[in-house]
N, C-alpha and C positions, 0 to 999 in steps of 0.2 A: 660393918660396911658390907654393902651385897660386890661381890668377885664380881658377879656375873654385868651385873649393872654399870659398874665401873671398865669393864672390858669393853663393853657394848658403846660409851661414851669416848672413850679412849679411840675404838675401831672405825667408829665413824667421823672423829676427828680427824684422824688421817687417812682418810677415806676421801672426805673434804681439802684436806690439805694438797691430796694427790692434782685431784679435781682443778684446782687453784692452778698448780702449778703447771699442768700438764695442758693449758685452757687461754693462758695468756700469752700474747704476740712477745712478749721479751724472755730474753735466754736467762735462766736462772740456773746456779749451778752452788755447790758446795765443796771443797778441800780440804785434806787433813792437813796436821802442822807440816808436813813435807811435800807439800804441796799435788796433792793424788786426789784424784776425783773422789768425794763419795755419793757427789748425787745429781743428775740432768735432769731437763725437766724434756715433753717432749717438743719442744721448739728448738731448742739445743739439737736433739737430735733429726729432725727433716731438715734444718740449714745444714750441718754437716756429715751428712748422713751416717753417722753409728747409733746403736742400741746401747742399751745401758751397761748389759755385760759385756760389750767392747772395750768400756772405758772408764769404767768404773776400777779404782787401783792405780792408773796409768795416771801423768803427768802429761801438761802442756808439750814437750815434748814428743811426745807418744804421736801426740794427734795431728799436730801445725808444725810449719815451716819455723825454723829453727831463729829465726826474728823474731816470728809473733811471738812465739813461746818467750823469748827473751822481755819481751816489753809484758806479756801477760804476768809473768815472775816476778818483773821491777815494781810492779804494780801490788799483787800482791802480799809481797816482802813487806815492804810500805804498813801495809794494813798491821800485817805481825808483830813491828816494829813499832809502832806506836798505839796500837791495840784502839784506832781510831778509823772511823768511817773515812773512806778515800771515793772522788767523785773525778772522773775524769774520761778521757776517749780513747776508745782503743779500736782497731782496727780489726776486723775478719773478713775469712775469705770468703766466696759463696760462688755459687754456680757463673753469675755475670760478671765475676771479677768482685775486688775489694769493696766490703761496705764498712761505714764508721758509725760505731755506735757510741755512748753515752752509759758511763757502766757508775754502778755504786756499789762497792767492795768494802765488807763490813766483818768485821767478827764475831764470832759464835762462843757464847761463854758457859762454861758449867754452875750449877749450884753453888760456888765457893769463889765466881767471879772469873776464873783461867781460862783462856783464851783456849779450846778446842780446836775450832777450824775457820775457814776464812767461806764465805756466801759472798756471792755477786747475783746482780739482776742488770742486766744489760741489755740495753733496749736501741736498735737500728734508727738511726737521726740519718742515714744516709739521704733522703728526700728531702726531711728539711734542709738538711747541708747546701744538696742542690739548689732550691727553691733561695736559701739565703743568699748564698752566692749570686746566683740571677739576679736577684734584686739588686742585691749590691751594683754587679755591672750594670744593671740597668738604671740604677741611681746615678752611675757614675757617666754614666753614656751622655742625661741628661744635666747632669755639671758642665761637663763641656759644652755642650751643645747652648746650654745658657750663657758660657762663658764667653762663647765663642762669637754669639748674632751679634750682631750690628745695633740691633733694635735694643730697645728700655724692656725688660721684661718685670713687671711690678705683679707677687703675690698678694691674694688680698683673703681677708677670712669672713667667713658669713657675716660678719657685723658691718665689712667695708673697711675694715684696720687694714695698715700693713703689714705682712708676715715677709718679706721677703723682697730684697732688688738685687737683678744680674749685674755684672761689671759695669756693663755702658748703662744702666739707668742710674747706676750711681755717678759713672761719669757725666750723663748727659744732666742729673739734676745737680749734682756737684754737693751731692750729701754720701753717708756712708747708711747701710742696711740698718747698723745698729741704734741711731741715730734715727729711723722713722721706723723701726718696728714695733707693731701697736699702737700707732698715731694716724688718725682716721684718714683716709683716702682724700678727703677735702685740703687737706696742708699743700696737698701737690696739684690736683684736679681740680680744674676751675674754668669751664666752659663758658662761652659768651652765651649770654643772653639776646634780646632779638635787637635790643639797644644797643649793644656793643659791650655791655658789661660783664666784667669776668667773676662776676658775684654771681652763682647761682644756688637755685630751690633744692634744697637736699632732695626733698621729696621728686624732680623732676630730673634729678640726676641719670646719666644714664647707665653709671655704676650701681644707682640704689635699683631702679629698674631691673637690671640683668641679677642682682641680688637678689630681687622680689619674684624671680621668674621667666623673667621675657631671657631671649633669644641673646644673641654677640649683637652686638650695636657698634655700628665703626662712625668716627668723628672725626670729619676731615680736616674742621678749620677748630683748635682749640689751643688754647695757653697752658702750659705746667709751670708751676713758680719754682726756681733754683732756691739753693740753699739763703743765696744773698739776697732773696726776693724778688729778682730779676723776673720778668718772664719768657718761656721759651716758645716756640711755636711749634707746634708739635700735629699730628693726625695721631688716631691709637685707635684701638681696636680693644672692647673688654665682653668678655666670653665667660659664661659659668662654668666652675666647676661641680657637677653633677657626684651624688650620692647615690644609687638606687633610688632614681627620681628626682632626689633632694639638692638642690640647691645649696651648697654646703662653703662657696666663696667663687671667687673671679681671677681671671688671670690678666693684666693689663698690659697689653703691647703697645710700642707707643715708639716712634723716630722721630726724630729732627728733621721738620721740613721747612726748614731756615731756605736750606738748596733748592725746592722743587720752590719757592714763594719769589725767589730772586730767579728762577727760570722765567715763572708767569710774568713778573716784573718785566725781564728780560722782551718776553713774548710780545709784551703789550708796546715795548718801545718799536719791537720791528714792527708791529702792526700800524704803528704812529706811521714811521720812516717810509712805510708801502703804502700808506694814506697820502702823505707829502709827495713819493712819487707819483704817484698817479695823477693827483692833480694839478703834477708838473708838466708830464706831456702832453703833449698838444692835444687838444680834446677835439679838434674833425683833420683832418687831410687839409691840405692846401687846393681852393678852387684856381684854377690860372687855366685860361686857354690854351689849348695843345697839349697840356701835360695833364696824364692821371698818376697819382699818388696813391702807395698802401705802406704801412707799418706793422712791425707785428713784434712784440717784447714778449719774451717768455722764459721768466724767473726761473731757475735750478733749485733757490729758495725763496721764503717770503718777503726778503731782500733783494734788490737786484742791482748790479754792477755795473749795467750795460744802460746808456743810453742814447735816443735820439730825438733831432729838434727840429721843427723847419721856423728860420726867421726872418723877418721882412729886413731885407738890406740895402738901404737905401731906395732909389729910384728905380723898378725894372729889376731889381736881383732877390732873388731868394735865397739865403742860405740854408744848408741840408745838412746839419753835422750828425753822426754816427759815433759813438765814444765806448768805449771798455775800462773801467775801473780793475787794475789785476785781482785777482780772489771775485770772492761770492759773499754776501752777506749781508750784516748791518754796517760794518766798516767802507766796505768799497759804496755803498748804496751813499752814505750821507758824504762822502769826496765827490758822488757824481754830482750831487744835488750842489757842491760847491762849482764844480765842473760848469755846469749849467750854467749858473748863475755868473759868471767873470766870463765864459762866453759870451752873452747876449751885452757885457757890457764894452768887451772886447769890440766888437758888431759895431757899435754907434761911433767908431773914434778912430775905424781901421779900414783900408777899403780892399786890400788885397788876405783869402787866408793863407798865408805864409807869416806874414805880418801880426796876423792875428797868433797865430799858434806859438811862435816865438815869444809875445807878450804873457801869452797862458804859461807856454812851459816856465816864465821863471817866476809866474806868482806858487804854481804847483810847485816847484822843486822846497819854497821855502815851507809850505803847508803842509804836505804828504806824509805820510812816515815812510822812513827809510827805506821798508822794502813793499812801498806801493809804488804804482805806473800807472799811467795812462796811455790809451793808443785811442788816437779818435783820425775819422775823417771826417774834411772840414769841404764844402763844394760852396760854390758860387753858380747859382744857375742865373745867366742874363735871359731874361723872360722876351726882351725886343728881338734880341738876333737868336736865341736858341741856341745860347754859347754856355760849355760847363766849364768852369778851371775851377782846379782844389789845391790845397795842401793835406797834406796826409804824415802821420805821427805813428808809425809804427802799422800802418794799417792800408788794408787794398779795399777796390774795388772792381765790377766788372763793368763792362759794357760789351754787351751783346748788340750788333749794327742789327738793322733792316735785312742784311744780306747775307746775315750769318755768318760774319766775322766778327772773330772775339778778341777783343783789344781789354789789358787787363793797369786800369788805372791806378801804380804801383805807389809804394810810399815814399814820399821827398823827404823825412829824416826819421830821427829817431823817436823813442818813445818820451812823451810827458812825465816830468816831474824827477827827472835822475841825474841833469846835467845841465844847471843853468846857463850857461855857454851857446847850449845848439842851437844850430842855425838852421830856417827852416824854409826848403824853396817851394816855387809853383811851379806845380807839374802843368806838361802841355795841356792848352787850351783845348777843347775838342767841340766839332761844329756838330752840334744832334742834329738829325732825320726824322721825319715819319716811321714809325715802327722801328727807331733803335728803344733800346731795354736797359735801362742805369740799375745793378745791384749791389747797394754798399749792406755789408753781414760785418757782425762780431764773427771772431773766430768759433764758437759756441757754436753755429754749426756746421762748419765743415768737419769740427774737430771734435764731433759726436760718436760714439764709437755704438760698436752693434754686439751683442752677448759675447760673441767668440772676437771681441777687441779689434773688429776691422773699423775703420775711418768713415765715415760719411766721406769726406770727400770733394775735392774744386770739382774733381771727371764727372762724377753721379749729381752733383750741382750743377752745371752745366747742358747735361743729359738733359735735367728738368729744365731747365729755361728754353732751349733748343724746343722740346715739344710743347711748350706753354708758352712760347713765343706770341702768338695769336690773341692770346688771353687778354683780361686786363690786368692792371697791375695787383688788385685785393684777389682776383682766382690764381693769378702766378706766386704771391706767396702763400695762398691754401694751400698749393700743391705741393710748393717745399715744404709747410710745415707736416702734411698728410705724411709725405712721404720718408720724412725724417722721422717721424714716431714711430713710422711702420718698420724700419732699418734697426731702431733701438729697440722693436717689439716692446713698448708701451715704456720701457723700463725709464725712470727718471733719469734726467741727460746731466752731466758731471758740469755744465757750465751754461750760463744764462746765454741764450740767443737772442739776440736782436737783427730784425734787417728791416731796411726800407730800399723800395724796388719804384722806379719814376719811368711811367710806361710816356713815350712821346708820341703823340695821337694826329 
């Protein structure tokens, strides 16, 4: 054998071996049986700064806080003790505080099998540590967050399967996850067609769409089928989920709009209800010599509470009633339309209103619900002699004279519908003039209030008729109403107004 040749092979293998060792990002080290260094590589030494003749001979001890060395020993022991590879995490320190590595601790055997010394290569997992952890919370952030919405959240995979439903889509289809996973998106999705059928074209789907490409598609009117077949109604919303370009499945939002279909419902009745009033008030003014007539109703909502009526009564009289249903809405709005209506029949049978009001209140006391009222004023205007007399139900009126005296036409009982008992009188007769001014108001707006919660007001009403005096009756209530919106600064007023103002010419 050539010496020389085999030195040469020998020299350069560990020459390489050095290379290896001294070249790789993991800490590589070796120990004798008593646990002493015999060999670092240089990665070992720049994470804790010593050279090899520092610590070469020395023990875990020597080097680390008297912990590590403790769990590096447990570790090691391990190894010698069942003379088998040990794979686990151990801890070091480093310049920015502790990092955790991932070590593999193995033994070093002689020609004859006997365990020499114990090797480890231990490699920093502290990033991915991090990184996993992150994730984790960040998976777990998203559990909640799924748990927690309101809405149906249905995963779906490139093919349009299901992989996945949050709490409420399981509550809202009344199936469990495990139960539609992997079961095509059609079992539950099932959009009307232009006919009304909830049979629809895969291909025109707008899951298979947003599958194929396109953008988030939101569907407003659509049915989902419940576990029992049922179906739901639902709006949803489906969005891809994107791959580096790819199109790789859909995420399907989707709520119960059972509520928002019974609002529209809703909507659609007070729109009936504001259709029916309207084409219950009078549709022109009353023409009669000497007097000019204006009205003006103005809803708080698309319902309204508050009404008024002028009716032919008998020979020579006109009656002029003014009514307030209590509340606002769709409730007071169809009592008034009852209102109305046992009024006018009231009218044909009755000649005085006191008479009249007494017969109302005790049809209302049995009709109303318990915590609804009525306050109306009822007038008699005699059109021969230009005589007014009223009964009044919880409710006033003004009159402003010619002369600018203001006489305030107060109410003879109580309110409609609370007390089938009351009894209800006629207020004094009064003789009109040339330029007196009759103003019967729902309380709605005196009792309008202004940002900083002041009062409209009888004094600032008042105010307005004193200078609008002159007026006719349709520019003296523009002026209350101009003036009243300007008071509330545009803001919507808490209660429906109504007035009518009988200018005597």
């Amino acid at each position: 054998m050539n010496i020389d040749a085999t030195f040469s092979v020998d020299h350069e293998f560990t020459l390489l071996a050095h290379d290896l060792l001294d070249n790789t990002s993991s800490v590589i080290y070796a120990k004798d049986l008593n646990f002493r260094y015999l060999l670092i590589n240089r990665q070992f030494e720049t994470l804790f700064h010593l050279n090899r003749s520092e610590i070469l001979g020395k023990t875990d001890y020597d080097v680390f806080h008297p912990e590590l060395a403790d769990g590096f020993r447990a570790n090691d022991r391990i190894v010698l003790e069942t003379g088998e590879p040990l794979y686990c995490e151990e801890v070091a320190p480093h310049d920015d505080g502790p990092h955790r590595y991932f070590s593999v601790k193995f033994p070093l055997r002689d020609h004859a099998g006997s365990v020499y010394a114990i090797a480890g290569i231990s490699t920093d997992i502290t990033e991915k540590v991090r990184v996993e952890r992150e994730m984790a919370s960040l998976e777990y952030r998203h559990h909640l967050i799924l748990n927690s919405v309101a809405d149906g959240i249905c995963g779906l995979d490139s093919a349009g399967c299901i992989a996945f439903l949050n709490p409420a889509a399981e509550r809202m289809l009344e199936m469990r996850s495990d139960e539609l996973k992997g079961v095509c998106h059609s079992k539950i999705v099932a959009p009307r067609k232009l006919n009304g059928s909830h049979v629809f074209d895969l291909e025109q789907h707008p899951v298979k769409a947003v599958l194929n490409g396109n953008d988030a598609i939101t569907v407003k009117d659509a049915k989902f089928r419940r576990g029992d077949g049922s179906l739901l109604p639902v709006e949803y919303t489906v969005a891809p989920i994107c791959n580096t370009g790819e199109t790789v499945g859909a995420v399907l939002a989707f709520r119960d709009s059972t509520e928002r279909l019974k609002q529209v419902e809703t909507e659609q009745e007070i729109q009936t209800a504001l259709r029916i009033q309207i084409s219950l008030y009078p549709k022109q003014m009353p023409t009669i010599a000497g007097f000019d007539f204006a009205a003006i109703c103005i809803p708080c909502s698309k319902a309204c509470g508050d009404y008024f009526d002028f009716i032919p009564w008998g020979e020579n009289r006109l009656g002029i009633a003014v009514g307030d249903v209590s509340g606002h809405g769709l409730g007071p709005a169809l009592e008034m339309v009852e209102t109305r209506a046992v009024l006018r029949t009231m009218l044909l049978n009755e000649s005085s209103p006191a008479q009249c009001l007494t017969r109302l209140n005790r049809v209302l006391e049995e009709d109303l619900p318990d915590d609804m009222f009525v306050t109306l004023f009822l007038a008699s205007l005699n059109i021969s002699d230009r005589t007014l007399s009223y009964s009044a139900a919880g409710h006033e009126a003004i009159l402003l004279h010619a002369n600018g005296e203001l006489e305030q036409l107060k109410s003879t009982g109580t309110v409609l519908g609370m007390n089938p008992t009351a009894a209800f009188e006629n207020g004094a007769t009064v003789q009109l003039k040339s330029g007196d001014l009759v103003l019967i108001a729902t309380d709605g707006l005196v009792e309008s209030t202004s940002p900083d919660r002041q009062l409209f007001g009888q004094v600032r009403l008042v105010e307005i008729l004193r200078r609008q005096h002159s007026q006719s009756a349709c520019e003296i209530l523009a002026a209350i109403q101009s003036a009243n919106e300007a008071f509330r600064e545009r803001e919507p007023n808490r209660d429906d107004i109504t007035a009518v103002a009988i200018k005597v010419l």
